[in-house]
Every structure is written in structure tokens, then in C-alpha cells.
N, C-alpha and C positions, 0 to 999 in steps of 0.2 A: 688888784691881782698881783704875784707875788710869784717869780720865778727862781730860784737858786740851783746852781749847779755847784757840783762838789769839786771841778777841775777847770782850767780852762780847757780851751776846746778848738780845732780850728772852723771856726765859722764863726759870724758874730751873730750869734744868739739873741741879742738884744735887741741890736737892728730888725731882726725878722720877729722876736715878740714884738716889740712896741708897734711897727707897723702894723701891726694885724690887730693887736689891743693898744692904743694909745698913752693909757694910762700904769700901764704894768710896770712894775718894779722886776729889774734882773738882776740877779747878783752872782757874778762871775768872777769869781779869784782869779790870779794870774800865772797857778801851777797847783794840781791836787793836792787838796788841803783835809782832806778828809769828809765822810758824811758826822762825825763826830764833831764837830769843830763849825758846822754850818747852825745858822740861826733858823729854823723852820717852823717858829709859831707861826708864822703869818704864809706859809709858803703854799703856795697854789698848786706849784708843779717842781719836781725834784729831777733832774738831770743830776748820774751818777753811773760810777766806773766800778770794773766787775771785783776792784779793789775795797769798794764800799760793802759791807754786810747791813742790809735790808732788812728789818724783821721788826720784833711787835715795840721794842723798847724807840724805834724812828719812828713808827707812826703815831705813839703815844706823846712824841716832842713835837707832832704836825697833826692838829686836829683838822686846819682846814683842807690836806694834801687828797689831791683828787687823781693824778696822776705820777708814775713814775718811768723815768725815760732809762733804759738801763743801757751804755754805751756800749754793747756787746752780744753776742748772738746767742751764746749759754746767761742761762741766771740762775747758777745754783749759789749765789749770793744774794738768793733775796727770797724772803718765806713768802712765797704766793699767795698760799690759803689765809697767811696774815692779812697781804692786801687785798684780796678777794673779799674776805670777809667783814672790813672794813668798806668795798664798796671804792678801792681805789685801783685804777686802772695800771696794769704793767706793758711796756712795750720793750723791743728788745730788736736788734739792730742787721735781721738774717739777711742774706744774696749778696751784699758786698763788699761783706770780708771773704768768701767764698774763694774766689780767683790768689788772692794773696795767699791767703793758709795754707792752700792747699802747693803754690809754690815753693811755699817753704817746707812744706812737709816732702816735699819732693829734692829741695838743696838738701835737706838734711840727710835724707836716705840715699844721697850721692856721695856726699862727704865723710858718713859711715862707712859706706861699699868701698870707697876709692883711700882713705885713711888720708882726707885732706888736713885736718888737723895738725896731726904728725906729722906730716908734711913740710904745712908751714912752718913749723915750731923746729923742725931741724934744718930749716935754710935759714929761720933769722936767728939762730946759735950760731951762727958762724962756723961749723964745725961738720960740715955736710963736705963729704970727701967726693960728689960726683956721682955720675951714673951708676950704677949697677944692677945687674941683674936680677937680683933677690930681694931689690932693697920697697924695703912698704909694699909687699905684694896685697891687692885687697880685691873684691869682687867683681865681678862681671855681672850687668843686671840685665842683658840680651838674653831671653830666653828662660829668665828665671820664674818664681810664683809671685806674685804683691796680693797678701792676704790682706781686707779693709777690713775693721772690725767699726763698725755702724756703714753706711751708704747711703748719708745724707747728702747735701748741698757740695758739703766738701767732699766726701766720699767718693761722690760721682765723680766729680771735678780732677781729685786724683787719680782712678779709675782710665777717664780719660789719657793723661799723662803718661801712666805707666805702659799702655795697648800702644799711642804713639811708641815705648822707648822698645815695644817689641816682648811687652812681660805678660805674661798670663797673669789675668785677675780674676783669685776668690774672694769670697765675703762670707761676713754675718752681720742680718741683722733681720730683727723680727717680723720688719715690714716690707720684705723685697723677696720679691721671688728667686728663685732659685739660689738661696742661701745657706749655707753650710750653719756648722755648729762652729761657736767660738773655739773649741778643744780642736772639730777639724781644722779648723786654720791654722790654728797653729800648729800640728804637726806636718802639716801642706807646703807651706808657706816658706819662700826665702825670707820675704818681710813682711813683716807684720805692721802695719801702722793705723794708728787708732784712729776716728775722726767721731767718739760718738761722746752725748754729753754726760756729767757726773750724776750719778744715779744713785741710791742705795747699790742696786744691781752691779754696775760699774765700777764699783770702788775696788781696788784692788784686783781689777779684771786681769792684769799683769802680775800674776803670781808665782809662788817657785814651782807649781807642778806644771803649769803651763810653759815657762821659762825649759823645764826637765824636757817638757817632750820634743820641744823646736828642735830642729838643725843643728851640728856645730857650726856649721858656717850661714846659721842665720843673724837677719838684722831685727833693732825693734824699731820705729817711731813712733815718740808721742808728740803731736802738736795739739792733744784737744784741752784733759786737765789733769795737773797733779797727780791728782788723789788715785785715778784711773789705774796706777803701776804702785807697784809694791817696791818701792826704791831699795830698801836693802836684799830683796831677793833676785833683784836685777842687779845689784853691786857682785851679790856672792855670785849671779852665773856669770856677768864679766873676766873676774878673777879668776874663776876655776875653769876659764877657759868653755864652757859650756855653750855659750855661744857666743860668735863672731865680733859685733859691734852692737850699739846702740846711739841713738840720737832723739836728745830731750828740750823741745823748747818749754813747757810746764813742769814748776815742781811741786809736792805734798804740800810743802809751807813757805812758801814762795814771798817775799825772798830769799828768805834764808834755805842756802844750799846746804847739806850737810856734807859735812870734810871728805865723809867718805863718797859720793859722789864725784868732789871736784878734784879727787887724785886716783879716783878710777880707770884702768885702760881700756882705751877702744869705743869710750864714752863721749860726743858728740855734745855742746850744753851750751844754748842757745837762753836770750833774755827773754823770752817769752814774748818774742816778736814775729809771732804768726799773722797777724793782719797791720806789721808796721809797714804800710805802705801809706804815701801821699794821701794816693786817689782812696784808698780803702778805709783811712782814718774819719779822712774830711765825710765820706759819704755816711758812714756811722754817724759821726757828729750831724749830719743832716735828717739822719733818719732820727734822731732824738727829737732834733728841735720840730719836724710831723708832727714827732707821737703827739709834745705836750701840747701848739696849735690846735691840733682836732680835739684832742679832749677839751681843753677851756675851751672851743669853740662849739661842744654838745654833739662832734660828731666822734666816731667809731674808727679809731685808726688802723691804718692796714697792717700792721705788725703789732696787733694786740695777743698779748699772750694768755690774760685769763679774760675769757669772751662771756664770764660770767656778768661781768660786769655791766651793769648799766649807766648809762651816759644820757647828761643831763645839760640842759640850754642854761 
């Protein structure tokens, strides 16, 4: 039996395969190395980062792969119906990145409102002359809208946050009751922040007509993916003053920011460190090394994503 991961991870994997199967082989690099770059003829079980693209050309290099652990709660980096159809089991890492995400997607849409940024960046120029009245004026979020565009795990979770900070909360999404249209939210809405995953449907849900009808003195956040915002049509309502701020932990093609982005004003740009917490990392990493235990073990793991699958002793 035959374990490979495509990063390291913090927990030791090993320890907890080899215990449970004595004879298993781990192979665990010592910083992500890519799924490109891992040896998977012989591989049992595949732990991998939502960095990895999953699809027909990896399982064609892993005949014998039975399982896939994906360290993340979206997996639009891996062709399901591939592995479905192949009869290989996906699991994916939801409920405890939850709390973290959704923190951050809350620091960031403070740090818009409040132009902490700017902030910072004119106290350590040395060139910051003192108090004044007018100086970084930004928003007040007592009493404003927080428009959720999905109101999943995180959704909620934010949901909560904003009612504590005193903000009325609308939403869309297709499975919750009393939900608005994505077009009402945004014309509703102080801020807008996303929590839903990459869809066809989704992709460029943050567009210029949508962008057109917000607020002037609306916010956006995205902490879920990239693709989700139409980054040049968020650039042009930045610039042209159309709306307020924005704050981005995912981008289109991430790493790589584009220039226009990162000279943007009033633009908030975060590493895509929505679930970097301790607790929230290591527990991912936990729920990876479940998924592949129960599969090599013939049982059905509790964060399987395609339940087509059947599992075998």
C-alpha cells in the first residue's frame, strides 16, 4: 500500500498511516512539490492541495489510486466525474476552515471600510503630518447592508459576525430561504462579499453591470475563488470612482497578480490566506489523512464528495 502526498503537511501522516496499515509506504516531501512531479504508479491514496489540477491525465499515471484527499473545502481543481468514473473516491476538507475564512473575510471588509491599508502605508513613509480631520475618511459599518452571495458553512458564519457588528444581512443563494436575487444584492447592499464555490454559473458573478448598479460608497469581498470577479471590471469601477473600496484574498490566476490590480486604489490584496490559521490548517490536514484511512480501510468517509462511489475491503 502506497501513500503520497503532494506537500508537506502539518501532521504526520505517516505515523497515522503506518499505524493503522503497518506495511504502507508514505511519501511526503518536505514543501509542495507539485502533483506533476509525484511518482503515482504504485500510489494507493493521493493527498493534494487545491494548487494541484486533478483530472483524467493523473489518473492515467495511478492505475492503482483508490482514493483522493483534496486539502480544501472547494475542488474545482479536480474533474470529479473523472474520478467517479474511474471508481476513485474524493474527499475534501469542509467545517474547519469555516471559522477562519470567514474571520478573514470579515478583517478584510474592515480594512476596506476603514482604508487600513493606506493607513499603514502613510505612517511607515515617514511623511504622515498628524491628526486631521479629513484625513482617510472611510466607512461606518453600524447599521449598514452585508449582502452574502452563497450562505453556506462560511456564509452563515459571516452572517453571524456582521448582526453581532449591528449590520443588516441580505443574501442569495438558491438553497435558503428567504433569499434575494444576486442583481438584488447588489443594488441592496453596502457590501457584498462572496462565500460561494466556482461554478460555471459563478464565474464572473462579479461583473461590470453588477459592479454599475452597487452604491458609490459600496464595498466588495472575495475570500472564496478567483475566477468568481471579473478583475478588470473591478479595476475600471475602482478607478472611475464607482464604488468605494474592495478587498481580495483569491485571484483569476493566482499567483500571478496582474499590475493592474496591484496599483489599484482602494483595493485591499490579501495571499490567499483565508483558512491560514494553526488550528484550521492542521485540522484540514487531519481530515485528509480520515478520508484516505477509511477508504483503504473499505469504509465510507464522512466528507466524501462523490457518494457514487463504492468502497471496497
Amino acid at each position: 500500500m502506497r501513500v503520497v502526498s503532494t506537500s508537506s503537511l502539518p501532521i504526520d501522516l505517516a505515523g497515522q498511516v503506518t499505524a493503522r496499515f503497518e506495511s504502507a509506504a508514505v511519501v511526503v516531501p518536505d514543501h509542495w512539490i507539485g502533483v506533476e512531479r509525484c511518482d503515482l504508479a504504485e500510489a494507493d491514496a493521493l493527498v493534494c492541495l487545491l494548487l494541484d489540477r486533478i483530472d483524467a491525465s493523473v489518473i492515467a499515471r495511478a492505475p492503482k489510486l483508490r482514493v483522493v484527499a483534496n486539502c480544501a473545502v472547494g475542488y474545482d481543481n479536480v474533474d470529479v466525474d473523472a474520478l467517479t468514473s474511474a471508481g476513485i473516491a474524493l474527499t475534501n476538507t469542509p467545517d474547519v476552515l469555516t471559522e477562519a475564512t470567514a474571520e478573514l473575510a470579515f478583517a478584510l471588509m474592515l480594512a476596506a471600510a476603514r482604508r487600513l491599508p493606506e493607513g499603514e502605508a502613510l505612517v511607515r513613509s515617514g511623511t504622515w503630518q498628524g491628526w486631521r480631520l479629513d484625513q482617510l475618511l472611510g466607512i461606518q459599518l453600524l447599521g449598514k447592508t452585508l449582502g452574502i452571495i452563497g450562505l453556506g458553512r462560511i456564509g452563515q458564519a459571516m452572517r453571524r459576525r456582521a448582526e453581532a457588528f449591528g449590520m443588516r444581512v441580505i443574501f442569495a443563494d438558491p438553497h435558503a430561504p428567504g433569499a434575494l436575487s444576486i442583481d438584488q444584492v447588489f443594488a441592496q447592499a453596502d457590501v457584498v462579499s462572496l462565500h460561494c464555490p466556482l461554478t460555471p454559473e459563478t464565474r464572473n458573478l462579479v461583473n461590470a453591470e453588477r459592479l454599475a448598479a452597487m452604491k458609490s460608497t459600496a464595498i466588495v469581498v472575495n475570500t472564496s475563488r478567483g475566477a468568481c470577479v471579473d478583475e478588470d471590471a473591478l479595476v475600471d469601477a475602482l478607478t472611475g470612482g464607482r464604488i468605494f473600496a474592495a478587498a481580495l484574498d483569491v485571484f483569476a490566476r493566482e499567483p500571478e497578480i496582474a499590475v493592474r490590480l496591484r496599483s489599484c486604489p482602494r483595493l485591499v490584496l490579501a495571499p490567499h490566506i483565508g483558512s491560514a490559521t494553526t488550528e484550521a490548517r492542521t485540522q484540514m490536514a487531519q481530515l485528509c489523512a480520515d478520508g484516505v484511512i477509511a477508504v483503504l480501510s473499505g469504509s465510507r468517509p464522512r466528507n466524501l464528495v462523490n457518494a457514487e462511489v463504492v468502497f471496497r475491503g
